[in-house]
C-alpha positions as CSV (number, residue, x, y, z in Angstrom):
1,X,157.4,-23.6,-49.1
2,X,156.4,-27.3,-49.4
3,X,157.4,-30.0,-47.8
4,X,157.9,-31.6,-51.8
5,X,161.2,-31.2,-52.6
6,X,161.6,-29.8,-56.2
7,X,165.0,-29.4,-58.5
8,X,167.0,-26.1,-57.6
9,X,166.4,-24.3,-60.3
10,X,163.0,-22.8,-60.7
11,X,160.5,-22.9,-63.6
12,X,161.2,-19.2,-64.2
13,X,164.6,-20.3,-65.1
14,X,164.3,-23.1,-67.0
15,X,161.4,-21.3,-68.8
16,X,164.3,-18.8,-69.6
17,X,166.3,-21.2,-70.7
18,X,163.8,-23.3,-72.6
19,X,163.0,-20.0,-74.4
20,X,166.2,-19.3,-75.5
21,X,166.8,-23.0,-77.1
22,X,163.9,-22.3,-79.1
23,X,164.6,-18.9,-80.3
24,X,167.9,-20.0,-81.4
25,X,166.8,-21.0,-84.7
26,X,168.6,-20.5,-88.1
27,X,166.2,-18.5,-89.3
28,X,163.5,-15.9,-88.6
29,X,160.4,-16.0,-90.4
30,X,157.0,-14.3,-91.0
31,X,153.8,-16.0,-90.1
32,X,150.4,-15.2,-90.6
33,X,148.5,-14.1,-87.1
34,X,145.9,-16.6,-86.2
35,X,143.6,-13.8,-84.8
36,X,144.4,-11.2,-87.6
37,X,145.0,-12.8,-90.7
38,X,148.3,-10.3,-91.0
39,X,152.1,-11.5,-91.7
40,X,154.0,-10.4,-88.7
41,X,157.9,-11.6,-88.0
42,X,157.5,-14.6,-85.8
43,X,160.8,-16.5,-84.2
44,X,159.1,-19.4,-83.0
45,X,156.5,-22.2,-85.3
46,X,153.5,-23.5,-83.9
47,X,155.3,-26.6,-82.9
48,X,157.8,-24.0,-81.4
49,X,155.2,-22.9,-79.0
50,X,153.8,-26.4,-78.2
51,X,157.3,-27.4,-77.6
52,X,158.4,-24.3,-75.0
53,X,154.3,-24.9,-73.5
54,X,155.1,-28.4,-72.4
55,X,158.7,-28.2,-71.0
56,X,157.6,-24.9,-69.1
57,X,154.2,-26.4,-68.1
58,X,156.1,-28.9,-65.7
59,X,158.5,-26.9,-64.3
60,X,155.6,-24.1,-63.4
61,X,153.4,-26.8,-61.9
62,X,156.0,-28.3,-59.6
63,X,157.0,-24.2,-58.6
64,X,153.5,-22.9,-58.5
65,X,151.6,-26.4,-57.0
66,X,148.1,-27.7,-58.8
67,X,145.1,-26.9,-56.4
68,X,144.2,-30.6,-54.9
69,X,140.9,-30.9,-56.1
70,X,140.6,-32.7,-59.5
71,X,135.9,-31.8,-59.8
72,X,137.5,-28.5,-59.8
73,X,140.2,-29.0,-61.9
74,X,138.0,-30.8,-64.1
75,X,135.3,-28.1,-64.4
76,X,137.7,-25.8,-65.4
77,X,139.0,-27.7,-67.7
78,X,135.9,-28.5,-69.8
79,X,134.5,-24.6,-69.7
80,X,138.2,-23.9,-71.0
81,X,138.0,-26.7,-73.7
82,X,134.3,-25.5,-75.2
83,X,135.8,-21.6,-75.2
84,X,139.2,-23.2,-77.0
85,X,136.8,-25.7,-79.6
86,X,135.3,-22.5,-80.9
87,X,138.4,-20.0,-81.1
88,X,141.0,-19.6,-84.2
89,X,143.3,-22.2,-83.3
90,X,141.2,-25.5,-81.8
91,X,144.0,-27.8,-82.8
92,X,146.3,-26.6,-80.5
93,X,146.5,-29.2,-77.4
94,X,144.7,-27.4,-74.8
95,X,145.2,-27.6,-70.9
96,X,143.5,-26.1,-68.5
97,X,144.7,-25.8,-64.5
98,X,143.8,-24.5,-61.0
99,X,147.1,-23.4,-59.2
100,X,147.1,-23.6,-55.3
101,X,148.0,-20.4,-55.5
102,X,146.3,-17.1,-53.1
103,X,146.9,-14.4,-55.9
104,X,144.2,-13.6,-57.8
105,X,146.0,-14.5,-61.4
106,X,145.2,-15.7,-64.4
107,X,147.9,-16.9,-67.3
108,X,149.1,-18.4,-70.3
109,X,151.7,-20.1,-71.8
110,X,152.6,-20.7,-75.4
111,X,151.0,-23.6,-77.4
112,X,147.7,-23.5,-75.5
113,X,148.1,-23.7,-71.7
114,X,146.2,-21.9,-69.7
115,X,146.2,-21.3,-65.8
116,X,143.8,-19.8,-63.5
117,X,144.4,-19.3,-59.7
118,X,142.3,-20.4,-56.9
119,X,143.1,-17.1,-55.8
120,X,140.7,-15.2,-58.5
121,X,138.3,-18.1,-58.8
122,X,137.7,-16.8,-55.5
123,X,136.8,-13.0,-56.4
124,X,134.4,-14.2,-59.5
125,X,130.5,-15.0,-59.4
126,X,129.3,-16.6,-62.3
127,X,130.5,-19.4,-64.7
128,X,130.5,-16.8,-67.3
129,X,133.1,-14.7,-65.6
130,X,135.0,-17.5,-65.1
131,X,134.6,-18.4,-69.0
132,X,135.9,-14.4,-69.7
133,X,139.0,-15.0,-68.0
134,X,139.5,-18.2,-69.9
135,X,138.8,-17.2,-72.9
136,X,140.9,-13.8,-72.4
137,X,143.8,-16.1,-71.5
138,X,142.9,-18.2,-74.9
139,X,142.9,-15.4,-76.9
140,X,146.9,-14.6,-75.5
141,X,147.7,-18.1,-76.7
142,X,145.9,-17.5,-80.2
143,X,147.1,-14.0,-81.1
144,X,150.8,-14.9,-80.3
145,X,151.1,-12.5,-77.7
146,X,152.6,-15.4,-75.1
147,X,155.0,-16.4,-78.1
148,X,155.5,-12.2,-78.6
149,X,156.7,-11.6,-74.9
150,X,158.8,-14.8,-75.1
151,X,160.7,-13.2,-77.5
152,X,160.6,-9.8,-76.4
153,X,162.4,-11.7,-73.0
154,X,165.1,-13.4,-74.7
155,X,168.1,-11.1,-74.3
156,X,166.6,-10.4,-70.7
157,X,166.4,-13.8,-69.8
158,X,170.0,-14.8,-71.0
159,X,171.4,-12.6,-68.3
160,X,169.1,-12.9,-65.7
161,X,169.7,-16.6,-66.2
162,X,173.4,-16.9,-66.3
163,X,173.4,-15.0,-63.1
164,X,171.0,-17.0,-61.5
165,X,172.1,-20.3,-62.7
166,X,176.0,-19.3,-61.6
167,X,174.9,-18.7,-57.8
168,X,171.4,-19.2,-57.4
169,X,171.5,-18.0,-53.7
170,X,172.2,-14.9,-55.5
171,X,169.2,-15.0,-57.6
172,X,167.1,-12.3,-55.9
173,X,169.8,-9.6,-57.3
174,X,168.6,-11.1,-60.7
175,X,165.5,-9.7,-60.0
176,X,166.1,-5.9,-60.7
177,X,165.8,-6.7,-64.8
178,X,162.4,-6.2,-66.3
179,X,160.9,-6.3,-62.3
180,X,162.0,-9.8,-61.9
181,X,161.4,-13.3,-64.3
182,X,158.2,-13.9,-62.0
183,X,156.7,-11.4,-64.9
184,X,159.5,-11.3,-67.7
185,X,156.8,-13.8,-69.6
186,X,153.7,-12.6,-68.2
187,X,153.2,-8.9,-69.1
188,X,151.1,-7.5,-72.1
189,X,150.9,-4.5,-73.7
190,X,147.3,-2.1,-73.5
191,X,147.0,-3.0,-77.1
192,X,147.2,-6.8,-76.6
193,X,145.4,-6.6,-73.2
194,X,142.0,-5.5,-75.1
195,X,142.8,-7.4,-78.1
196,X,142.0,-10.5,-75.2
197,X,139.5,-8.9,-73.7
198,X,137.5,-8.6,-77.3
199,X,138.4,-12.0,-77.5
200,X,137.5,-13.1,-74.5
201,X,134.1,-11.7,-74.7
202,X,133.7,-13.2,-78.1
203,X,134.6,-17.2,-77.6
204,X,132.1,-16.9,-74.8
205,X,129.0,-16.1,-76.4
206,X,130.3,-18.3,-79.1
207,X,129.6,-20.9,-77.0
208,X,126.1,-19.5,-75.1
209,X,127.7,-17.4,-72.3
210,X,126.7,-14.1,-71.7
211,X,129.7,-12.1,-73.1
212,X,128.8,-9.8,-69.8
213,X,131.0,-12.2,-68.1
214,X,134.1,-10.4,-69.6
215,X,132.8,-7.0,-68.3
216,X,132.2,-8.6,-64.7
217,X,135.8,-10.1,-64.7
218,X,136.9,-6.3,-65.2
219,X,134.7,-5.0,-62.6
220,X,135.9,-6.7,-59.9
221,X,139.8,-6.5,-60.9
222,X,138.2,-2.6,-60.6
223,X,137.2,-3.0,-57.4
224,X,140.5,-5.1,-56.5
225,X,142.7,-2.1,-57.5
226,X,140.8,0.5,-55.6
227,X,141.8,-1.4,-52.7
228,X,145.6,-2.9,-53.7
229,X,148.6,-1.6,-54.5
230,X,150.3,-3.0,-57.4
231,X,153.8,-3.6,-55.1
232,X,155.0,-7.1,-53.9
233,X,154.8,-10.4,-55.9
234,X,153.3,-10.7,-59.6
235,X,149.4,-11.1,-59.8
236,X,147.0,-10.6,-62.1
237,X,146.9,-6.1,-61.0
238,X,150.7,-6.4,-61.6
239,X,151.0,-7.8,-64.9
240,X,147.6,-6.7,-66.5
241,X,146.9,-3.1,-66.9
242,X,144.3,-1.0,-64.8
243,X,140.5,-2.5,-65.8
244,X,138.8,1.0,-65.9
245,X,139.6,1.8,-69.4
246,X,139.5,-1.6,-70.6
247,X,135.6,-1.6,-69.5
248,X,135.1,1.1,-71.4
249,X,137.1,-0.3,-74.8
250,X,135.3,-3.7,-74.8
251,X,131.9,-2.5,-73.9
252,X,130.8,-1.9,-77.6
253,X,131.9,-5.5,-78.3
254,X,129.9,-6.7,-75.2
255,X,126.7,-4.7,-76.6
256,X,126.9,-6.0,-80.0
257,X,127.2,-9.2,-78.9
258,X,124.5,-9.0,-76.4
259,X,122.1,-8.2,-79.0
260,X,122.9,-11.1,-81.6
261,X,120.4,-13.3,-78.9
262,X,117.5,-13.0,-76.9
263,X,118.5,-12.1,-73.3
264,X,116.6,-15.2,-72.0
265,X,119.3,-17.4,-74.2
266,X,122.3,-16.3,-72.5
267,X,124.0,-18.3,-69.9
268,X,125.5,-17.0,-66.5
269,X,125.3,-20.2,-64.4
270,X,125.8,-18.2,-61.1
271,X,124.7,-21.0,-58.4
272,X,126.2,-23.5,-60.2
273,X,129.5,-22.3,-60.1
274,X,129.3,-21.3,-56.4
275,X,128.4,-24.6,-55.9
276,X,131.7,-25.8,-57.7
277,X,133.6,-23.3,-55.2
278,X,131.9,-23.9,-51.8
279,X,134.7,-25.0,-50.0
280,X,137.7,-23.3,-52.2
281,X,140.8,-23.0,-50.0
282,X,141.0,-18.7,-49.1
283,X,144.5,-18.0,-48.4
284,X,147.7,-19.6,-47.5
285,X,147.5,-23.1,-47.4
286,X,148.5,-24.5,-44.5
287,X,150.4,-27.2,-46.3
288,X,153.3,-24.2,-47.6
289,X,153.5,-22.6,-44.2
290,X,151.2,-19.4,-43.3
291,X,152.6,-15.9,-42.2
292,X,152.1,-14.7,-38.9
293,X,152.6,-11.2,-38.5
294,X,156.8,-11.1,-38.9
295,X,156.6,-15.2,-38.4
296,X,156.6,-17.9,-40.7
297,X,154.9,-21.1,-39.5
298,X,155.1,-24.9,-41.0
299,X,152.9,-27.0,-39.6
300,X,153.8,-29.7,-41.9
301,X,157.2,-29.9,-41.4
302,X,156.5,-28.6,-37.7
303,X,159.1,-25.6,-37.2
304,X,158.5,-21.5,-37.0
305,X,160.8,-18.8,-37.6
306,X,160.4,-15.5,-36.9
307,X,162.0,-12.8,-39.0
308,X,163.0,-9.2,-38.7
309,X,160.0,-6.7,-38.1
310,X,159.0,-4.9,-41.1
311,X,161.0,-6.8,-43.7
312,X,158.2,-8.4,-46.1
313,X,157.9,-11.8,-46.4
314,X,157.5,-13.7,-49.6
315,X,156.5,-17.8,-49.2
316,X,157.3,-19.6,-52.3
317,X,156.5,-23.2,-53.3
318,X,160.5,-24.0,-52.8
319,X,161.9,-21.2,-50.9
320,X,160.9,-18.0,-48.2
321,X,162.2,-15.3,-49.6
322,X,162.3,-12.5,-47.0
323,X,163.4,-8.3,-48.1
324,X,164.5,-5.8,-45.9
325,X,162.6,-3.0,-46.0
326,X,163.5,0.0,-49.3
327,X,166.6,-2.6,-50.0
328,X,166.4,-5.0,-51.8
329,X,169.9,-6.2,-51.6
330,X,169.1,-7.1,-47.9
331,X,167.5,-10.4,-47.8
332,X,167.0,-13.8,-45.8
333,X,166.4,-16.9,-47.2
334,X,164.8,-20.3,-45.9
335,X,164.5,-23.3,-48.1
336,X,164.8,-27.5,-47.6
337,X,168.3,-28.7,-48.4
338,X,167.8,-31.1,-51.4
339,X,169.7,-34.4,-50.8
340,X,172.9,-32.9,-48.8
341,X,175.7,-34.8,-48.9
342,X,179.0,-34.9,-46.7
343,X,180.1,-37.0,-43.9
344,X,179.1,-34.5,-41.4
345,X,176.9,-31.8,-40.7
346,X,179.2,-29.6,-41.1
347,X,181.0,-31.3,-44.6
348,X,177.0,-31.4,-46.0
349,X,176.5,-27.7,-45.4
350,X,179.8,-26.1,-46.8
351,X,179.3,-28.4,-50.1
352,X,176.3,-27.2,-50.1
353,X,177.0,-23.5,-50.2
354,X,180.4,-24.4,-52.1
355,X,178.3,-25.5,-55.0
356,X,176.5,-22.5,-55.3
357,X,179.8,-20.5,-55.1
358,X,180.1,-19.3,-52.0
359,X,183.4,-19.2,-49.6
360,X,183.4,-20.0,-46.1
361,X,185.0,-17.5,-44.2
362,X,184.1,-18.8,-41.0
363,X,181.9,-21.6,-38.8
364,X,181.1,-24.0,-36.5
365,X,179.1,-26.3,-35.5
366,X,176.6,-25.7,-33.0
367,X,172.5,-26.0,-31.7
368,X,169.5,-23.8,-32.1
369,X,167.2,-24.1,-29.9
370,X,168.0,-28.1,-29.4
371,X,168.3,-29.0,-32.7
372,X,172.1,-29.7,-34.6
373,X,173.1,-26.9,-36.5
374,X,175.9,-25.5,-38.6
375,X,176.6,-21.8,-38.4
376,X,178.9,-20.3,-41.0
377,X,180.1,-16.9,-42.5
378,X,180.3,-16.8,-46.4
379,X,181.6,-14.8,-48.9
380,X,180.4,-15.2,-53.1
381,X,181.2,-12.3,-56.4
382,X,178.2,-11.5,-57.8
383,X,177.7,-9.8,-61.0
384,X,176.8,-6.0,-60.7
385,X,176.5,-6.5,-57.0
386,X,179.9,-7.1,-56.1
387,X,181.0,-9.1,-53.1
388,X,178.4,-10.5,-51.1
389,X,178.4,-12.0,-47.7
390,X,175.6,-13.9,-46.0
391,X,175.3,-15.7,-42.8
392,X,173.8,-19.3,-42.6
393,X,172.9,-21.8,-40.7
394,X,172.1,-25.4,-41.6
395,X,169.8,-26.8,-39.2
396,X,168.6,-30.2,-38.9
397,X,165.3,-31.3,-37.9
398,X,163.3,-34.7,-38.0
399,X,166.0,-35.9,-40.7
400,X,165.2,-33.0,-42.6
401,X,168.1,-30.1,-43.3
402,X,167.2,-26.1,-43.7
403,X,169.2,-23.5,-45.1
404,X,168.0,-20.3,-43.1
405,X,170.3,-17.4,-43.6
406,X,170.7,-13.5,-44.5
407,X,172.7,-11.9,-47.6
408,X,174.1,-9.0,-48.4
409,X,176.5,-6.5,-50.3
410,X,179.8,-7.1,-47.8
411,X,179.4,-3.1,-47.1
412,X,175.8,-3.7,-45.3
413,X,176.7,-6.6,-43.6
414,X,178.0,-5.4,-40.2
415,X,174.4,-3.3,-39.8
416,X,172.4,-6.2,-40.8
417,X,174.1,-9.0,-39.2
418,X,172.2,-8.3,-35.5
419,X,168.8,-8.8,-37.3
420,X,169.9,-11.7,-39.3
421,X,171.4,-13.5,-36.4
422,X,168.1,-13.4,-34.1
423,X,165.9,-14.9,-36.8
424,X,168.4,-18.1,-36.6
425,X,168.3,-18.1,-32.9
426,X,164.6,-18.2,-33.3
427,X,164.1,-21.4,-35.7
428,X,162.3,-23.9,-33.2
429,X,160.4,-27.1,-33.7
430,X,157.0,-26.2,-33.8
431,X,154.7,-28.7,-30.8
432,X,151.5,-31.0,-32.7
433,X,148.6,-29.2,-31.1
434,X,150.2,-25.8,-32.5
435,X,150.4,-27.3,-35.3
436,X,147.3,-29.3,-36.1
437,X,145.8,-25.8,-34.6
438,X,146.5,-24.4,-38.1
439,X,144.1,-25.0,-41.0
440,X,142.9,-23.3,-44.3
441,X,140.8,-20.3,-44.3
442,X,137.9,-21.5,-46.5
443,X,134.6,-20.1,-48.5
444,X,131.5,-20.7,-48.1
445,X,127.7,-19.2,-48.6
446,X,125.5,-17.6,-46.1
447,X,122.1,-15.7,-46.8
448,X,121.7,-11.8,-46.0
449,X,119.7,-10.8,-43.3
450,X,117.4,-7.7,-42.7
451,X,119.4,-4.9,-41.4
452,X,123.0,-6.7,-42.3
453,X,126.2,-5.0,-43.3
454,X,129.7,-6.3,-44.1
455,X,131.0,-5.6,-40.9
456,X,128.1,-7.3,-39.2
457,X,128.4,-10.6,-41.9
458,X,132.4,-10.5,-41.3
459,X,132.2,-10.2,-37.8
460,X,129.3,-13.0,-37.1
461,X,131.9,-15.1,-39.4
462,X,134.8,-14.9,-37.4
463,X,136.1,-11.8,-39.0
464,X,139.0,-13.6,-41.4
465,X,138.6,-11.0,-43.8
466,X,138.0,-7.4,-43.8
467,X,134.7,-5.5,-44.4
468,X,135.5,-3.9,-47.6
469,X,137.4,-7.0,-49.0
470,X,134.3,-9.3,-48.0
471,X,132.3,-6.7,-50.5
472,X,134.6,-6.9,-53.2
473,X,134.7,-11.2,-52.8
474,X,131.2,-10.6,-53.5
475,X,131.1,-8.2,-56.2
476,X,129.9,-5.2,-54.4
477,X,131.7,-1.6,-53.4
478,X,132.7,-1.3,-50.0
479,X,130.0,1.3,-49.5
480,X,127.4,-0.8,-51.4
481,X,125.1,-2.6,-48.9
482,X,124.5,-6.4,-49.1
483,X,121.1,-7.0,-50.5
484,X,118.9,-8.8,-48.1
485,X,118.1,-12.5,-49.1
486,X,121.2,-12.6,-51.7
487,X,123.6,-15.7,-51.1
488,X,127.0,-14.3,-50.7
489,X,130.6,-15.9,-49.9
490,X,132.3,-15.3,-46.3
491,X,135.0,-16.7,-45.3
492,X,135.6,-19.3,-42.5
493,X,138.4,-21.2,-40.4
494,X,138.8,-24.9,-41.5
495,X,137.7,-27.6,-39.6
């Protein structure tokens, strides 16, 4: 959650919707596949594609955030534009971005935009890895498969949409269909998935990198998934399939690749690109809020909140989303009012609500913990839910309004309604040396000593990250020891 205030409808939504216009064409037609040279049924042009890339790219940037470092962003950008110069469809108009986002993820979008978390660049070791995860995303954009699952999504979207768009309080309950929009446009088939991998590995050496690049990418998503489960929000583990197999399928491709060249004339640039990530935010930023155990902290806009124990905790760019544990009709919300209007506190927060559809059944106005606030009981219909009531409190701080509030079917209310109404008692202003106290977990590089291990190297580091995830960062097995002398990442508080 930023302090930025964005429009209320998220990208996923008006990707949706964008979608949708586009699909809605006369016509269908047959195209030939860039990739394959074969006449498949196609719904969208090429212009199509740039057209749905650009109107989605904006809303996804202002949801998601751009990572604030434009050498980085830059870097990225020209590794991404040599892979693209060489691939089947160079005339596309190419962009390349860091998201300020944890996840390790990696993306694309129709008509040649491509996106690549700070999150993974975290977890790869070479320039040539980072140019396999490019050029996989590339190869999405040049075999149609983005334009594919777009279409695939279309009657999907359309109801998750209208349901969303009718009460978008109401929009986690849109989430149930096709495990939520965060992946409706995001998820490939097996097929498709080594199709990019092929790819991948190919535009690489095209352009000098070692197409062993691709293979480390895979290795450490491996090593990822032995330690992750593939529950929670969307990343690259949720929307990609497992990378054992896929090791195995693109090997032969690697191979003959490898042995077009000389080894000595491949290119893995691994200290330069460490150098370009020394420094990298690790983590939350600071700047969205950081989670706490069952707490959510902003030391930006200098409040906390603590919410129920147990119920996981989900920090957006525009909104906390909070679940109740096995239900996910039980949730609590937290985002920044956008420009409320009334006469009063109390006028401002049921127009608010009222233009998201929702009834007030009963309030008053009131304080939390010193600060103006206005509590009410509401009431909306949603589709295949049914009534649902939710308990919210508009609270004001440092001219600022927040809507912090619990929702569910009318049936669970009553049980939930003790839980929901302690997290409001507990939204406080948050004091400035708590808050300046909080800053970004970052990397950076350290040598390995005789008789090191991971725990030793995490613990002598401040222990921010776990021994066997500190391995993995580094590409290495949890039961691998550090090689003595080898520069590794570990992770740091921010100064």
């Amino acid at each position: 959650m930023t302090a930025r205030q964005h429009p209320r409808r998220p990208w996923r939504q008006a990707a949706a919707i964008a979608v949708i216009a586009a699909l809605a064409l006369p016509l269908a037609s047959c195209a030939t596949n860039p990739v394959t040279g074969k006449n498949e049924f196609s719904l969208m042009s090429e212009a199509e594609e740039i057209r749905v890339g650009t109107e989605t790219d904006k809303e996804l940037r202002a949801e998601m955030g751009v990572y604030d470092d434009p050498a980085l962003q830059q870097y990225v950008s020209d590794v991404g534009t040599r892979l693209a110069a060489v691939s089947q469809r160079p005339q596309l108009p190419w962009h390349f971005a860091v998201l300020d986002v944890a996840d390790v993820n990696a993306f694309a979008l129709p008509g040649g935009y491509v996106y690549i978390t700070r999150g993974l660049l975290a977890y790869l070791d070479t320039e040539a890895e980072m140019a396999g995860v490019l050029g996989h995303e590339i190869g999405h954009v040049n075999a149609r498969h983005s334009a594919q699952g777009y279409t695939r999504a279309v009657s999907v979207a359309a109801g998750a949409v209208l349901t969303s768009v009718l009460f978008p309080k109401a929009a986690p309950y849109a989430m149930g269909t096709a495990a939520g929009l965060n992946i409706l446009f995001l998820k490939y088939d097996r097929a498709q998935e080594v199709q990019s991998d092929r790819l991948g590995a190919e535009y690489t050496a095209k352009v000098g990198w070692s197409p062993k690049g691709m293979e480390g990418v895979l290795e450490a998503l491996n090593r990822l998934e032995a330690g992750t489960d593939r529950r929670g929000i969307p990343n690259w583990l949720a929307t990609h399939p497992p990378s054992a197999d896929r090791i195995v399928k693109v090997d032969p491709a690697v191979q003959a690749l490898l042995a077009s060249r000389a080894p000595a004339e491949w290119v893995e640039n691994r200290d330069p690109y460490l150098r370009r990530i020394d420094g990298l935010m690790f983590g939350e930023n600071p700047r969205e809020g950081v989670v706490r155990g069952n707490t959510f902290i902003h030391p930006d806009l200098r409040f906390k909140v603590r919410f129920p124990d147990g119920w996981a905790i989900n920090n957006g760019k525009t909104e906390v989303l909070v679940k109740a544990p096995g239900d996910e009709q039980a949730v609590m919300l937290l985002q920044l009012v956008d420009k409320p209007e009334g006469s009063s506190l109390a006028a401002a927060a049921q127009k608010h609500m009222r233009d998201d559809g929702f009834e007030l059944l009963r309030g008053d106005t009131s304080t939390v913990n010193g600060l103006p606030c206005f509590l009410g009981t509401y009431e909306a219909t949603v589709e295949d839910v049914g009534i649902v009531r939710m308990q919210a409190a508009h609270i004001v701080l440092d001219r600022q309004m927040y809507l912090l509030g619990g929702l569910t079917p009318r049936s669970q209310f009553t049980a939930r309604r003790e839980a929901i109404a302690s997290s409001i008692a507990s939204f406080a202003p948050l004091g400035r040396e708590e808050a300046a106290s909080i800053r970004p977990s970052r990397l950076t590089f350290t040598a390995v000593r005789q008789g090191d291990t991971w725990a030793a190297i995490a613990q002598r580091n401040g222990g921010l990250v776990k021994p066997p995830f500190l391995a993995v960062l580094n590409g290495f097995g949890p039961d691998e020891p550090p090689p003595v002398g080898r520069r590794i990442k570990v992770v740091v508080a921010g100064r």
